[in-house]
VOVO-342412 format. One line per 3 residues: number of its first residue (from 1); for each residue z, y, x of C-alpha. Coordinates in steps of 0.1 Angstrom, whole numbers, plus 5000, padded with zeros to 4 digits. Layout:
<setors>
NUM	Z,Y,X; ... $
</setors>
This chain:
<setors>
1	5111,5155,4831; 5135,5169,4850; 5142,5151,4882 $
4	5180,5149,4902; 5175,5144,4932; 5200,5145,4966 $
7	5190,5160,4994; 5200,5128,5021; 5185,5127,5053 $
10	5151,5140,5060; 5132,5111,5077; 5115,5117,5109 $
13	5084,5129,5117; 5075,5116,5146; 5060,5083,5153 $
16	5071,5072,5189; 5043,5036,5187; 5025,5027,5214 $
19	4989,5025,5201; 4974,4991,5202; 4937,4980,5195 $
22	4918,4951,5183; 4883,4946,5174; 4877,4931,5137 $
25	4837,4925,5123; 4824,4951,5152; 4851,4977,5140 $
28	4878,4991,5162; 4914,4984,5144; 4945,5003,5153 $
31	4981,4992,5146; 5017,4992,5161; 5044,4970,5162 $
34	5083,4966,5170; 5105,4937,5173; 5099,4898,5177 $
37	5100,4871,5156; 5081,4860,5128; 5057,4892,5114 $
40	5068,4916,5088; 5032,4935,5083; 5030,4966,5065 $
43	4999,4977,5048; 4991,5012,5034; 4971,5030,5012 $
46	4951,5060,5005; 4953,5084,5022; 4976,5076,5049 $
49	4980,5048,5076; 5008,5033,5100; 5023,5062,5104 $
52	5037,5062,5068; 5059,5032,5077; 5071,5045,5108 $
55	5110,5050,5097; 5108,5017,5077; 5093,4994,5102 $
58	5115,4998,5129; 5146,4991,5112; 5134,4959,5093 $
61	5122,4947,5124; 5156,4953,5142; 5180,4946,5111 $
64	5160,4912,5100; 5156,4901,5139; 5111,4904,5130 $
67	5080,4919,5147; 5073,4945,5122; 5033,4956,5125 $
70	5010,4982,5106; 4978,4986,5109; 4954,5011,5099 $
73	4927,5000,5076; 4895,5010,5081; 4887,5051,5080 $
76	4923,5056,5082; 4944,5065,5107; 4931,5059,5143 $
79	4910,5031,5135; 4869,5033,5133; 4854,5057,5108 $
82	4823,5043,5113; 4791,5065,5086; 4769,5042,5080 $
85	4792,5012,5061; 4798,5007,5024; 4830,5008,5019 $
88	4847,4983,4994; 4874,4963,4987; 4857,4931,5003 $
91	4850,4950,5031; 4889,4958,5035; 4899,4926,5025 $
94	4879,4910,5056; 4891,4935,5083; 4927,4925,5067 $
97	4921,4890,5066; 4901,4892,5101; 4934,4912,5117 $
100	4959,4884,5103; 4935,4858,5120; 4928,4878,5150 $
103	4965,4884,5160; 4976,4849,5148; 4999,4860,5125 $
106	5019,4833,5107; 5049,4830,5084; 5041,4866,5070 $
109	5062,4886,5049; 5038,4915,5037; 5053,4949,5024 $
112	5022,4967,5002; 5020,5001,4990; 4991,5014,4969 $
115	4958,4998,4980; 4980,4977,5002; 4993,4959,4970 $
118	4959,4945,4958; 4947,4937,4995; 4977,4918,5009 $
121	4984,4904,4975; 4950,4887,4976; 4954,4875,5013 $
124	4989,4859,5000; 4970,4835,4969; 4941,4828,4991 $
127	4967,4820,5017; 5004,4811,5000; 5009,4789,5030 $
130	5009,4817,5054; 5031,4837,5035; 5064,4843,5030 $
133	5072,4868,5006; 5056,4896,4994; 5072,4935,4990 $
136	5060,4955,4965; 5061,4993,4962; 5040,5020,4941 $
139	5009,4997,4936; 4989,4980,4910; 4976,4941,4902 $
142	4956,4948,4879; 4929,4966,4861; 4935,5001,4847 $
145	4929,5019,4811; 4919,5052,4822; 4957,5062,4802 $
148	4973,5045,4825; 4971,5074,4851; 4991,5099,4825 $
151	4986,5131,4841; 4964,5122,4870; 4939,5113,4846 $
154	4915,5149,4845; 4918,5145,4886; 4905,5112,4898 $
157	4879,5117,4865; 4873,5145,4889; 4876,5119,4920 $
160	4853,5097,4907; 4824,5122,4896; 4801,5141,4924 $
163	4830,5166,4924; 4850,5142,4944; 4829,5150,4978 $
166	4837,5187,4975; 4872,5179,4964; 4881,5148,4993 $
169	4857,5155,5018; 4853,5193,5020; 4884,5207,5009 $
172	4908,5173,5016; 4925,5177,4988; 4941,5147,4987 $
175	4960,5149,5023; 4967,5186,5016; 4978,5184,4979 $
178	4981,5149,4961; 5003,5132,4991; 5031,5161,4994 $
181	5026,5166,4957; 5036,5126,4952; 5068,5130,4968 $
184	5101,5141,4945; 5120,5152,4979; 5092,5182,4988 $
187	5114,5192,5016; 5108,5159,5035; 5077,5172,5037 $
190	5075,5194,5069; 5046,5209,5087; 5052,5184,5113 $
193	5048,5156,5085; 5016,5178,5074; 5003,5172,5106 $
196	5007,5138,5114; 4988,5132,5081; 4961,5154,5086 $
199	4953,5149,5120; 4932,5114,5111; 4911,5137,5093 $
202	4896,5162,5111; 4859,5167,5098; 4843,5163,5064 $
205	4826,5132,5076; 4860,5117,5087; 4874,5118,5048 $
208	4847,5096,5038; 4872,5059,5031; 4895,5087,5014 $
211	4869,5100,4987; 4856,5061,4983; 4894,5048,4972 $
214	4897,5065,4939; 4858,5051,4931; 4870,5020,4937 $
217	4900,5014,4915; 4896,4992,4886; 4896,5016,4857 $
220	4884,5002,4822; 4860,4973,4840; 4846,4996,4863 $
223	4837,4993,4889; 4827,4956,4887; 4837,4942,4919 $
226	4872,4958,4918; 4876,4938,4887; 4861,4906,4897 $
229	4887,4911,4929; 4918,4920,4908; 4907,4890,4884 $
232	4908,4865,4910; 4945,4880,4919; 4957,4880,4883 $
235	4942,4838,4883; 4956,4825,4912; 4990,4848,4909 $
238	5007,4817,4882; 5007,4791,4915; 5022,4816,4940 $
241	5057,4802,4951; 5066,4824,4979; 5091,4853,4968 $
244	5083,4890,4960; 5099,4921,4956; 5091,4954,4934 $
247	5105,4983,4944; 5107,5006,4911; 5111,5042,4916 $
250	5121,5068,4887; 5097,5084,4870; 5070,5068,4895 $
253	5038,5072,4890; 5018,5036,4888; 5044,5020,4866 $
256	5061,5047,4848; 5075,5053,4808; 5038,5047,4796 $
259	5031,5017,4824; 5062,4995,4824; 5040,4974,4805 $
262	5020,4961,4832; 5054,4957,4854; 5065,4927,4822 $
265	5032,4913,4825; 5032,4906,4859; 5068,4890,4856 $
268	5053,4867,4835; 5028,4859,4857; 5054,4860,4888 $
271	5084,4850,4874; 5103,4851,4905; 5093,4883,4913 $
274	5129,4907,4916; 5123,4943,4903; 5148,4966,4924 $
277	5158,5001,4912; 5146,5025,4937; 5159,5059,4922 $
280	5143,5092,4921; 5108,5087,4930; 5072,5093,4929 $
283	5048,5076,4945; 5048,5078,4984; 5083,5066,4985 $
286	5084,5062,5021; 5089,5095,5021; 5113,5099,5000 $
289	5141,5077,5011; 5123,5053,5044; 5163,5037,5049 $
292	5170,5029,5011; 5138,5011,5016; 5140,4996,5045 $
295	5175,4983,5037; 5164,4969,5003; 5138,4945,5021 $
298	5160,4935,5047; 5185,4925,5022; 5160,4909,5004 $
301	5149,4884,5034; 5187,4876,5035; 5190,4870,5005 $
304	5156,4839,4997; 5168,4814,5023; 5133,4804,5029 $
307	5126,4841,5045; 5155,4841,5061; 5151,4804,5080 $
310	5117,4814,5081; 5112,4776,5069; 5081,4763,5054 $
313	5059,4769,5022; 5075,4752,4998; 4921,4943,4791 $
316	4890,4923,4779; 4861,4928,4805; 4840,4904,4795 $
319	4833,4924,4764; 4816,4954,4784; 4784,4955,4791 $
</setors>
């Protein structure tokens, strides 16, 4: 597919944050933040951190009159990589969940890309009447048929085999060619980029949370706990009331031609939930075009009264073994 694409702006690399630190369950949690007001928090994915919202935040924060915060889950970034944990999605969920509580964060809007979808959009239905709205970029809410990954499939089979230590761990493969290889404007891409992304990842010991992600998505049932923790989403997603944005891009890669499927279905389940054309596209879109972004969540906010005033709250599984 060929892909047209204008050059714009390239974002910035740099990432000009004073670091900030808080301890969650024993573990030491990094994040930044801008602004004042009512909290915008942004949450990543694999295999980046804070620093991939670092031309978005600012501007929300100053445009929509917030405090915009990232944080860095843990393994990412410059919070704990500690070796002897299990990482799963309960464990992220509570060091989420624990930093919201920790920081006393209320009247939340959440912005979620990737793992950040399924994490912040379970704190939002255990919690609707913390929440505010919910952005949505380049992430999933709900289990996978292994199709579903069109031509990423042979890799994360790959991922998810013992391969995927030689692969993540040893030769970081997904820092040095899945990120930059997810992004349609390549030339945003610069060795100073590079180097903000690698640097959280300096040792083969350090790539650990990275290798664990792509075990952890629920593909076809497995593994069991990502799809007990995506069903509990999909259940308690009817009663959400609080707005929420998608941000589409073109072709995408987690809803694309073969995807849009599970885009419908979660409209059903979500019906106030506003799809907005992104354009040309992959799937780390922040790196793409950080303003266009940025400026469709703001409008957004202005747009639901209930963000703006900041006001109050008002597949078959079961069949595999």
């Amino acid at each position: 597919m060929d892909i047209t694409v204008d050059k714009g702006t390239r974002p910035s690399a740099a990432f000009p944050f004073e670091s900030r630190f808080v301890s969650i369950g024993g573990y030491r949690i990094h994040y930044v933040e801008e602004g004042e007001g009512d909290p915008v928090l942004f949450i990543h994915g694999n295999p980046t951190s804070s620093y991939v919202w670092r031309n978005i935040l600012p501007q929300v924060a100053r445009e929509a009159k917030r405090r915009g915060i990232a944080l860095d889950l843990l393994g990412f970034g410059k919070s704990d990589k500690p070796d002897d944990v299990r990482y799963t999605v309960q464990l992220h969920y509570d060091i989420l969940e624990g930093f919201i509580e920790k920081l006393d964060l209320k009247k939340i809007v959440l912005v979620l890309h990737d793992w950040g979808g399924p994490l912040g959009t379970s704190y939002a239905v255990r919690h609707p009447e913390n929440v505010r709205g919910i952005v949505l970029m380049e992430t999933f809410l709900w289990n996978m048929l292994w199709d579903d990954l069109g031509k990423y499939k042979p890799i994360f089979k790959l991922f998810r085999s013992p391969a995927g230590y030689l692969m993540i761990q040893v030769m970081n493969l997904f820092v040095n060619k899945v990120l930059p290889g997810s992004v349609v404007r390549g030339n945003n891409m610069t060795k100073e980029t590079m180097r903000h992304y690698r640097e959280p990842f300096p040792t083969i010991r350090s790539r650990r949370a990275i290798r664990v992600f792509p075990q952890l998505l629920p593909i076809e049932c497995r593994p069991a706990e990502s799809y007990e923790f995506i069903e509990e989403i999909e259940q308690r997603l009817p009663t959400a009331k609080f707005p929420a944005l998608w941000i589409k891009a073109s072709p995408g890669t987690v809803i694309s031609e073969i995807t849009k499927y599970h885009l419908i279905m979660l409209k059903a389940r979500l019906p106030q939930l506003e799809v907005k054309e992104f354009g040309p596209g992959m799937h780390y879109l922040q790196e793409d075009d950080p303003e266009k972004i940025a400026q469709f969540i703001v409008e957004w906010m202005r747009l639901n009264n209930k963000i703006g005033r900041g006001d109050g709250p008002s597949l078959d599984c079961r069949k595999v073994a």
